[in-house]
N, C-alpha and C positions, 0 to 999 in steps of 0.2 A: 504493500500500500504506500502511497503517496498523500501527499495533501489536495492531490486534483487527482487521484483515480482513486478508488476504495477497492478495485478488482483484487482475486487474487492470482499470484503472480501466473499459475498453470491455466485461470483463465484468459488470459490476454496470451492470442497465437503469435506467431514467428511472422503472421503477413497480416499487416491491418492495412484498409481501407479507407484514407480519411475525408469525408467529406466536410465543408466548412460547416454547413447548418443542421442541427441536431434535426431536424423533420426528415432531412435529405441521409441522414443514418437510418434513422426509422421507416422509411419507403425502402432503402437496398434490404433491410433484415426482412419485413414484409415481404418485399415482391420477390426477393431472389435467395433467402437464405433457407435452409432445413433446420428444424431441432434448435431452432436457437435458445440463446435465454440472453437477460439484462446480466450484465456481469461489474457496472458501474455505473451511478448517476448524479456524481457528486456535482453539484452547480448547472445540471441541467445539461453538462454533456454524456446522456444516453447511451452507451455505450456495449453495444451487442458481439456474441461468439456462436456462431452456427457453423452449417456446412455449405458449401456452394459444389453441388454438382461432386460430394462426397469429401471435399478440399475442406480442412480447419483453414478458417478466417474472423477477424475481428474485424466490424467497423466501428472504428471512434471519429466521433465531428472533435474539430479542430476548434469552430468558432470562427471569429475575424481577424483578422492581421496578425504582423509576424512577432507583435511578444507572444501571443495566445497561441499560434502554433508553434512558437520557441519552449514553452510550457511542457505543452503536452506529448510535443516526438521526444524532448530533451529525457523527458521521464520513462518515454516508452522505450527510446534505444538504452538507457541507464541502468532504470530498474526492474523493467521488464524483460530485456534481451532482443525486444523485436529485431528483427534481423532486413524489413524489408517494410517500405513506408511508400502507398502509391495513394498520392494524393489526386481528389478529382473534384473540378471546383467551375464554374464557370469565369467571362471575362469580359472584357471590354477590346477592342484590337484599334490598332493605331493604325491602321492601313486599311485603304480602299478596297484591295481585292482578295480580300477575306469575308466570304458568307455569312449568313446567319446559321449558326448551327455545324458551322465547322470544327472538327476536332482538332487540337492541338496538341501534340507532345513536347513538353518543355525540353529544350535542351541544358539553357541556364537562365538562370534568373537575376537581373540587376537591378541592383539596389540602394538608396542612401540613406540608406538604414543604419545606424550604429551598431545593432547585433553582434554583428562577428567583433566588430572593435572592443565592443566593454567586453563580452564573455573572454572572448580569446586573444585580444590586441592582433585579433585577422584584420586587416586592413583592404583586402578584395573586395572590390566593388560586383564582381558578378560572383556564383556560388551558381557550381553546375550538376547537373543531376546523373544519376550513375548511366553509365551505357549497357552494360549487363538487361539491366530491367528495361531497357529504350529497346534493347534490340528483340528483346523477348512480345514486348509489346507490338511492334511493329510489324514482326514475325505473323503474330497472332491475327492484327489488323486486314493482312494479306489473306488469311485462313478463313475468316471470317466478313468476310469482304466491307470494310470498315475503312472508309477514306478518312488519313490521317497528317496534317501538315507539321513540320517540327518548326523551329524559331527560339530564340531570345526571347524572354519579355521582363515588361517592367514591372516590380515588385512595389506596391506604391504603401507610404503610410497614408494615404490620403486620399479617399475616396471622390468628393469634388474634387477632383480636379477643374484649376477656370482658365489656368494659361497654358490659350489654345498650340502656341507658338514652343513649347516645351516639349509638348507631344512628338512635333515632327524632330526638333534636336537629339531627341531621345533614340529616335529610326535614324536619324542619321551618323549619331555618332555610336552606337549601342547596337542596333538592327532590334532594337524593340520593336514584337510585331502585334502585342497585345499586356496588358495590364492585369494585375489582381494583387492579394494583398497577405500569403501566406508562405511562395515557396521560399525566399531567401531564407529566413531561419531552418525550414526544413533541412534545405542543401548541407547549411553548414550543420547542423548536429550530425546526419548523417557521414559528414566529413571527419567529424571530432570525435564518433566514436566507429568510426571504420565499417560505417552499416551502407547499406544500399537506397536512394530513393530518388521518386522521381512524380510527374506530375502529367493530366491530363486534365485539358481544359476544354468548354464548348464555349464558342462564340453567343455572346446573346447581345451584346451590344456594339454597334460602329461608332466611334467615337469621331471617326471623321465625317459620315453621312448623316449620322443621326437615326438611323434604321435599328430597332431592337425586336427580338421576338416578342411573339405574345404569350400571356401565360401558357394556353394551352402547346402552343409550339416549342415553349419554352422545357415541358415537363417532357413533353416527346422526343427532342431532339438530345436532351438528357439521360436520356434513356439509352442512345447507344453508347454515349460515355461507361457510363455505369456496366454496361455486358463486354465494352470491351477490358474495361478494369477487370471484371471477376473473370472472365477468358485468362487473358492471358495469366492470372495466380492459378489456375490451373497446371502451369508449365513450370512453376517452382517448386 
């Protein structure tokens, strides 16, 4: 136990799931787990252990931004042992010719964030995600016929964003291709304790056009996020 997870330790698998919004844990354990059970729910992040398709998996929500997911993997790679951390989250994308509902695979994520600086006096401005699990994913993608684009993106503490003219600096000097608000602390605990992790995002907002989905497009097109998350854990 921790002060943010109450599980015990044999509950929480070697592969968890993490979605930002505790509702979006409780739709994957509903729609796609077996045999589950609650196995933590300290401050509302719900936290389920089932089977998918016969695989032990954990989904724990993250919540918003990168203290709150610095939090929660810092503890799950520490004092859980998780060994593999695939984050799935939606975004916003900084560029024009990116869909609604397009998947992305994070390659890395930058950020100016202090994180890595106070924990570790890491001073990297980008925190990149493992390729092991990228290429298992991808692999999977192809298997499953699941179009998926990879990219940079921006790890933002800040969700308004208003300076329109930062956006494109960010694409040009960075190759940010899309925005959210969790993987950089991800990366680096992942890095600090020598574990594996990486991130898949759905497009629901253009931050250049103005174009977002709609709720109900928005639950759908999340949906193939989600199956190719639990796919490919199937290959670990």
């Amino acid at each position: 136990m921790t002060p943010h997870i109450e599980a015990k330790k044999e509950d929480i698998k070697k592969i968890v799931i993490m979605p930002g919004d505790p509702k979006r844990a409780e739709l994957i354990a509903n729609k796609f787990l077996d045999n589950y059970k609650i196995v933590s729910n300290v401050r509302g992040m719900t936290t389920y252990t089932g089977t998918y398709k016969q695989k032990e998996v954990t989904i724990m929500p993250c919540g918003m931004g990168i203290a709150s997911m610095g939090i929660y993997s810092y503890e799950l790679f520490k004092f859980y042992d998780v060994d593999e951390i695939i984050k799935v989250g939606t975004c916003g994308c900084y560029i024009d010719n990116l869909d609604m509902g397009d998947l992305i695979l994070v390659d890395g994520s930058y950020s100016e964030s202090t994180y890595a600086k106070v924990q570790d006096n890491n001073s990297d401005v980008i925190m990149y995600s493992d390729e092991y699990l990228n290429n298992i994913i991808l692999d999977t993608s192809k298997k499953i016929n699941k179009k998926i684009k990879r990219g940079i993106i921006h790890c933002s503490d800040v969700f308004y964003e208003e300076d329109e003219e930062y956006k494109k600096v960010l694409y040009e000097r960075y190759k940010c291709i899309a925005c959210e608000m969790e993987s950089f602390s991800l990366f680096h605990n992942a890095k600090k304790f020598d574990k594996k992790a990486t991130e898949i995002l759905t497009v629901t907002d253009n931050l250049v056009t103005g174009d977002r989905l709609s709720s109900d497009d928005r639950e759908n097109k999340v949906n193939d996020m989600l199956v190719l998350a639990l796919e490919s854990v199937l290959r670990l």
